[in-house]
C-alpha positions as a Markdown table, in Angstrom:
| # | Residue | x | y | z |
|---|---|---|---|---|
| 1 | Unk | -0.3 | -4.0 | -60.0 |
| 2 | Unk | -0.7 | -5.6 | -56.7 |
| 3 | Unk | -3.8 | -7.8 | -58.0 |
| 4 | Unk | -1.4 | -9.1 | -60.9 |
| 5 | Unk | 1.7 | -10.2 | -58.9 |
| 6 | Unk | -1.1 | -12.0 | -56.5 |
| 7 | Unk | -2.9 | -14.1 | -59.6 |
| 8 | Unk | 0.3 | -15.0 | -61.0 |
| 9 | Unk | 1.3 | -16.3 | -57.6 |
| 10 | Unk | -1.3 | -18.2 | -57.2 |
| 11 | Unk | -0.8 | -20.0 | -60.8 |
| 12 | Unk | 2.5 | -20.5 | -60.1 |
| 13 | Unk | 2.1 | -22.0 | -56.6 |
| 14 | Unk | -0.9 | -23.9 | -58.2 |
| 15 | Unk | 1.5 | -25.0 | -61.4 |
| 16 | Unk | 4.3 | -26.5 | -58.4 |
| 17 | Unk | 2.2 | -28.0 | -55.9 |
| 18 | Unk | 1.0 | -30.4 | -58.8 |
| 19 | Unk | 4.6 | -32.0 | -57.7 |
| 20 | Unk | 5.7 | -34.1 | -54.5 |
| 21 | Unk | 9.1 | -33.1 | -54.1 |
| 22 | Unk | 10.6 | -29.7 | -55.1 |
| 23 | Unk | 13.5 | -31.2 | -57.7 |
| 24 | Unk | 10.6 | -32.1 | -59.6 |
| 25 | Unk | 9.1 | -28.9 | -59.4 |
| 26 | Unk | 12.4 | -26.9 | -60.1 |
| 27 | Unk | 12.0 | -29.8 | -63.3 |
| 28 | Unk | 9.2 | -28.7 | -64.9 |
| 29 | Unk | 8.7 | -24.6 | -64.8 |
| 30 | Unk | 5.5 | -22.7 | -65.6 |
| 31 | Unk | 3.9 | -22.6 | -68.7 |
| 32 | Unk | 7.4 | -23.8 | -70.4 |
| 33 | Unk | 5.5 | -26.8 | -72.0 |
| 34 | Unk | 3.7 | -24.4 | -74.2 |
| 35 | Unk | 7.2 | -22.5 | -75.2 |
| 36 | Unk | 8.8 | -25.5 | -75.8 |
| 37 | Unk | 5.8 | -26.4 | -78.5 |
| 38 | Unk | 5.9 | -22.9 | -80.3 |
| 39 | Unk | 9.5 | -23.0 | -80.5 |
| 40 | Unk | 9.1 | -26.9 | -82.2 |
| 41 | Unk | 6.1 | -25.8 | -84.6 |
| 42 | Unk | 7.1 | -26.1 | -88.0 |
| 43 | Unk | 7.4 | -23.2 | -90.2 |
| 44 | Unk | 6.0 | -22.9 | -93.5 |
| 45 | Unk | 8.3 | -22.8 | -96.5 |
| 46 | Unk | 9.8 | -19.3 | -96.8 |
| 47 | Unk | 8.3 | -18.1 | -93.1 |
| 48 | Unk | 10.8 | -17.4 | -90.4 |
| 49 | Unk | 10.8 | -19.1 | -87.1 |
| 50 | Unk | 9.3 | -17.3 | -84.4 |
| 51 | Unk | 12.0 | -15.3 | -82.2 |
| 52 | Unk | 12.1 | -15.8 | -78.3 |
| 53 | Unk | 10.8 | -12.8 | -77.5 |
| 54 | Unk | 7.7 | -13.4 | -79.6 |
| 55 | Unk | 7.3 | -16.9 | -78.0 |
| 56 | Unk | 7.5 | -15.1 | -74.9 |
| 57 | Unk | 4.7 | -12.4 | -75.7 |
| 58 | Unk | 2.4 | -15.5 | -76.5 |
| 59 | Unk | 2.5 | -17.5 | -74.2 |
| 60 | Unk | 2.9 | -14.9 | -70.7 |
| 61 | Unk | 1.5 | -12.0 | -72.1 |
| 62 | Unk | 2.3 | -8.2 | -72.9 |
| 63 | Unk | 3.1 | -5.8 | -70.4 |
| 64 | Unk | 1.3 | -3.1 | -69.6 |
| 65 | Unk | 3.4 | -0.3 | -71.0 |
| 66 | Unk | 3.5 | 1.5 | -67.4 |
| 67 | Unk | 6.7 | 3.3 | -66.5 |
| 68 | Unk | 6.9 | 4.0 | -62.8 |
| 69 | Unk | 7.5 | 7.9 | -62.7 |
| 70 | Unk | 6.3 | 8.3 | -66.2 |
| 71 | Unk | 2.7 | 6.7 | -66.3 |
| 72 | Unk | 1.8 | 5.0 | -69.4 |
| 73 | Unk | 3.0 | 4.4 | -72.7 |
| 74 | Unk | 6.1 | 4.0 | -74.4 |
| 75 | Unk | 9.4 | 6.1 | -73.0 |
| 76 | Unk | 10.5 | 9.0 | -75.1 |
| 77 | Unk | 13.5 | 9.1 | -76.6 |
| 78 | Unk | 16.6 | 11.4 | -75.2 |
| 79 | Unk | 17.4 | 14.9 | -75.6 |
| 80 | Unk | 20.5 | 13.2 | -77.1 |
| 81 | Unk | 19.5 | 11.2 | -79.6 |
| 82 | Unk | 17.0 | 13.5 | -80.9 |
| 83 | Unk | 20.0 | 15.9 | -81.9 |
| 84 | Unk | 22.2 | 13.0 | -83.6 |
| 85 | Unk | 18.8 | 12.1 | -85.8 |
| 86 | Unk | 18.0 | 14.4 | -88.4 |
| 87 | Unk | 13.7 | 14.4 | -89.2 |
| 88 | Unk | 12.4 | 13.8 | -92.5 |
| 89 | Unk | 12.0 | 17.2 | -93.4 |
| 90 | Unk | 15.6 | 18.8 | -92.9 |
| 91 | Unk | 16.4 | 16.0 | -94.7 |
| 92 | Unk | 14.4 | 17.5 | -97.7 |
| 93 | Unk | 15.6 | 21.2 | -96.9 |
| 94 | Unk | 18.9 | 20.3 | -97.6 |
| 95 | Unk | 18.3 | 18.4 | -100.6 |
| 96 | Unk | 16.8 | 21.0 | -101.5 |
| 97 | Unk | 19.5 | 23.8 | -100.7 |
| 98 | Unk | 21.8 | 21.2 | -102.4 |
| 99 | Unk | 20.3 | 20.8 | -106.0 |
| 100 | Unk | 19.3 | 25.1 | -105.9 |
């Protein structure tokens, strides 16, 4: 994690030394050229615009999936909301019960 936050440090500090004064720098912020390009692409006829997230995935990059406590991979869902969902198969039991 370390070795990430230092490369994308450096490419940032690389990105805003290309400017003499820091207004000009606060101006232009990393890799926004490239969102601003996606988000202008023209969509085909009956396609959907990309959303901002999706923009965002492209042009930075996926996280990892870590969750600090948890390891990796995506966060289970809570003991509450597994109660208020019913599965696909009690569905079908009482379906079922219902037409017996």
């Amino acid at each position: 994690m370390a070795a990430r936050y230092r490369d994308h440090r450096n490419k940032c500090h690389k990105h805003f030394k290309k400017y003499p004064t820091i207004a000009l720098a606060k101006q232009n912020p990393y890799k926004h050229e490239k969102m601003l390009e996606l988000q202008k692409q023209l969509v085909p006829e009956g396609g959907q615009a990309l959303k901002e997230a999706e923009i965002c995935v492209q042009v930075l990059g996926s996280r990892s999936g870590y969750i600090k406590g948890l390891g990796h991979g995506p966060r289970p869902p809570s003991s509450s909301s597994k109660s208020t969902h019913k599965s696909n198969r009690e569905i079908e039991l009482e379906n079922e019960l219902k037409a017996t």
